[in-house]
C-alpha positions in Angstrom: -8.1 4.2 16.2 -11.5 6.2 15.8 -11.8 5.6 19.6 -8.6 7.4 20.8 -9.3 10.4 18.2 -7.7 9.4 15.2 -9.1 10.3 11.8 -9.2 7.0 9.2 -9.1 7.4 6.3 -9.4 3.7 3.8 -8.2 4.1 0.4 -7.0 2.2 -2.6 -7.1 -1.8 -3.0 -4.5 -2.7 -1.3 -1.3 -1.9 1.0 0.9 0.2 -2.1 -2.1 2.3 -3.2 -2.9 2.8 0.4 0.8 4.3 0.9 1.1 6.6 -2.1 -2.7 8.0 -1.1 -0.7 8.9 2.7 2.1 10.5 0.8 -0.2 12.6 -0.6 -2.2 13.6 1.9 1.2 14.3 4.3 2.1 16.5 1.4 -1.2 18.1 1.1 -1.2 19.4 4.6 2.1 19.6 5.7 2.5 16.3 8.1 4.7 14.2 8.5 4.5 10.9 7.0 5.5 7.8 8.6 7.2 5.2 6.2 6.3 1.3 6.9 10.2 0.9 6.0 12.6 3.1 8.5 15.8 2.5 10.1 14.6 3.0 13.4 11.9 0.0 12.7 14.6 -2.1 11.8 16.2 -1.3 14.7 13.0 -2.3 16.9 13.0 -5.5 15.2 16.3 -6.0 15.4 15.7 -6.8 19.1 14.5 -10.3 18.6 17.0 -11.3 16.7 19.8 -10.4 18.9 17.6 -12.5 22.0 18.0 -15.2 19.1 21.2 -15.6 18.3 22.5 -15.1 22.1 19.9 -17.7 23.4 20.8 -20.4 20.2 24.0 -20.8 19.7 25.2 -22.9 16.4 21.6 -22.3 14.1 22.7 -22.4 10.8 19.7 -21.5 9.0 16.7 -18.4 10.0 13.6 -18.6 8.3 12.3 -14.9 8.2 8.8 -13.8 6.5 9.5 -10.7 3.8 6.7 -7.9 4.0 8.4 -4.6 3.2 11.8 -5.7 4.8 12.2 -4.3 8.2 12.1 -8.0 10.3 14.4 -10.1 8.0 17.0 -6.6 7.5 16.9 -5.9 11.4 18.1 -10.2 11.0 21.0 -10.1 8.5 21.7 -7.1 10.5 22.2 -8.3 13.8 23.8 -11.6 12.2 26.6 -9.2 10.6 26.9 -7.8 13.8 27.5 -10.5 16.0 29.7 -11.9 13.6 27.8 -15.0 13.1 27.4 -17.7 9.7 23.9 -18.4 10.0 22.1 -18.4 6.9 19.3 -16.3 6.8 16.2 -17.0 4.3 13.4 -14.9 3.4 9.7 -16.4 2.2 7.4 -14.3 0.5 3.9 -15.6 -0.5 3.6 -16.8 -4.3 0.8 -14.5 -5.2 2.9 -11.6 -3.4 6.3 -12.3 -4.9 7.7 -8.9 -5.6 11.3 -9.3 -3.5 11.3 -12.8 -5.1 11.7 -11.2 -8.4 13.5 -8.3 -7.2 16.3 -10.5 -6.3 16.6 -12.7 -8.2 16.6 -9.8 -11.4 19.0 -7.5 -9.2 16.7 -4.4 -9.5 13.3 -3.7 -8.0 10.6 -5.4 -10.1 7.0 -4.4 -9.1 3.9 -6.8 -9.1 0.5 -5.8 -10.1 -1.1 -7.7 -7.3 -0.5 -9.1 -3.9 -3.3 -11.4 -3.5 -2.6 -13.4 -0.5 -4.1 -13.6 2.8 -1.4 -13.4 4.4 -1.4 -9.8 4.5 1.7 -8.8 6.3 3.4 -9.8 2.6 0.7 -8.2 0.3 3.4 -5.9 -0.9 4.2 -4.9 -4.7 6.5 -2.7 -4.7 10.1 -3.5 -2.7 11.7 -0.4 -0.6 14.7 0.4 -2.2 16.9 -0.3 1.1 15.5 -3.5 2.0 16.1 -5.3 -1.5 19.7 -3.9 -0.9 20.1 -5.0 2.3 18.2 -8.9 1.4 20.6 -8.9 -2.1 23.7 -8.6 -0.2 22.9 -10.3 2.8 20.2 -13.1 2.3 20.8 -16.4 1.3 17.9 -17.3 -0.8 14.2 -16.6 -1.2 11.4 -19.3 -0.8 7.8 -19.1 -2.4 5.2 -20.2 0.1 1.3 -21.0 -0.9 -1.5 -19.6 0.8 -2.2 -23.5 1.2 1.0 -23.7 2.7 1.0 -20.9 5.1 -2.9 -21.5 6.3 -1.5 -25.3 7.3 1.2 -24.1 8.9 -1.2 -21.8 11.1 -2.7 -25.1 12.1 0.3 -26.5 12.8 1.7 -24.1 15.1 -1.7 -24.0 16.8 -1.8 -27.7 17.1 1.4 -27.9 18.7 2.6 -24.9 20.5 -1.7 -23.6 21.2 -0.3 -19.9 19.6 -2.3 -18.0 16.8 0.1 -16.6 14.0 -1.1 -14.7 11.2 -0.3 -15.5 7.6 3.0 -13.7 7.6 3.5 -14.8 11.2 3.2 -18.7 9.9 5.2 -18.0 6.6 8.9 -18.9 8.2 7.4 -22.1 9.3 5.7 -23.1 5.9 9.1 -22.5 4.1 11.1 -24.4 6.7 8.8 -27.6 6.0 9.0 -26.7 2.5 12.5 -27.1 2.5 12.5 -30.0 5.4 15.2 -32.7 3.2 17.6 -29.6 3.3 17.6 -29.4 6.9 18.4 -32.9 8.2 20.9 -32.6 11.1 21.0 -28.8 10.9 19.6 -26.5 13.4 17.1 -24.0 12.6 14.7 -21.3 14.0 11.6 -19.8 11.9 10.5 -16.2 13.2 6.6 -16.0 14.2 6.1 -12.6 13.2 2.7 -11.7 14.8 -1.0 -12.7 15.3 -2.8 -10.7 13.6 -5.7 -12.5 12.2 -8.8 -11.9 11.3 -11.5 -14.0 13.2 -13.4 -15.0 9.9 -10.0 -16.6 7.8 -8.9 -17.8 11.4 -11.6 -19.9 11.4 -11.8 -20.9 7.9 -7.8 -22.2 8.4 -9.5 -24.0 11.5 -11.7 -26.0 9.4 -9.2 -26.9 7.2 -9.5 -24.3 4.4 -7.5 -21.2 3.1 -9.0 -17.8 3.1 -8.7 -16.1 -0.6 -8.0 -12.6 -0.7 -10.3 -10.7 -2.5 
């Protein structure tokens, strides 16, 4: 970023206080601020799960990874769209359980902390949208460990030789979470991205789990 001209600015502990700070400052000087949550993002997204369902046909159950909404929406989405009955599920980390709650109370509910490394789901504080979107259209939520999601990263290394970040390996850690409820179904787990830090990448190599701080 500092390379191509941008000015950085870190603030706050975590993704939420991070977000207010950049309304502020958009505020302040009369920019335009750039919501992690946005129809058009969920249209983006939206892209992989239309390859998806017309490359799969018959998958009854989607495993998507919950950050602020925009991959598992852009899902149920495309799903309505195409007029299919595959069951989509969202995971959020335990120690980031926010649209857990939210759901499962019918109103946002707000964490005080998102400690996980799997940062992509480090999120207290549901968008509005989203949790309306995931009530209406989800089937359930999972809870997935950090232990969970670092083995999973092995895993998927181990067999398919891809890196996934936490919330990249997070669809995968619930779907063998929930393995017994699977037998002769078929089912697809999205691998949401790779980015990992070289440090917990090789902590989950030697068989550990990073700990957010």
């Amino acid at each position: 970023m500092h390379s191509l001209g941008a000015e950085l600015i870190e603030y706050g502990r975590d993704f939420d206080e991070a977000k207010d700070q950049a309304v502020r400052i958009a505020n302040e000087r009369g920019l335009e601020f750039a919501p992690s949550f946005h129809r058009d993002f969920v249209v983006g997204v939206a892209t992989y799960a239309h390859e998806l369902f017309m490359a799969v046909g018959d998958l009854d159950t989607v495993y998507v990874p919950i950050g602020l909404g925009s991959g598992i929406c852009g899902v149920i989405g495309t799903r309505d769209a195409l007029g299919r009955k595959t069951r989509v599920v969202g995971m959020v980390a335990a120690n980031a359980d926010t649209y857990a709650r939210s759901v499962a109370a019918g109103r946002s509910v707000p964490t005080s902390s998102a400690l996980t490394f799997a940062d992509g789901m480090a999120v207290r504080v549901p968008d509005a949208a989203a949790l309306e979107v995931i009530q209406r259209g989800a089937d359930r939520i999972v809870e997935v460990s950090d232990d969970e999601i670092a083995e999973s990263i092995r895993i998927i290394f181990s067999t398919t030789h891809n890196c996934a970040e936490g919330a990249g390996a997070a669809a995968l850690a619930a779907l063998v979470k929930e393995r017994e409820l699977l037998h002769g179904r078929r089912a697809a787990v999205i691998l949401s991205g790779q980015n990992i830090d070289r440090d917990w990448m090789k902590t989950v190599f030697a068989g550990g789990t990073p700990r957010a701080l």
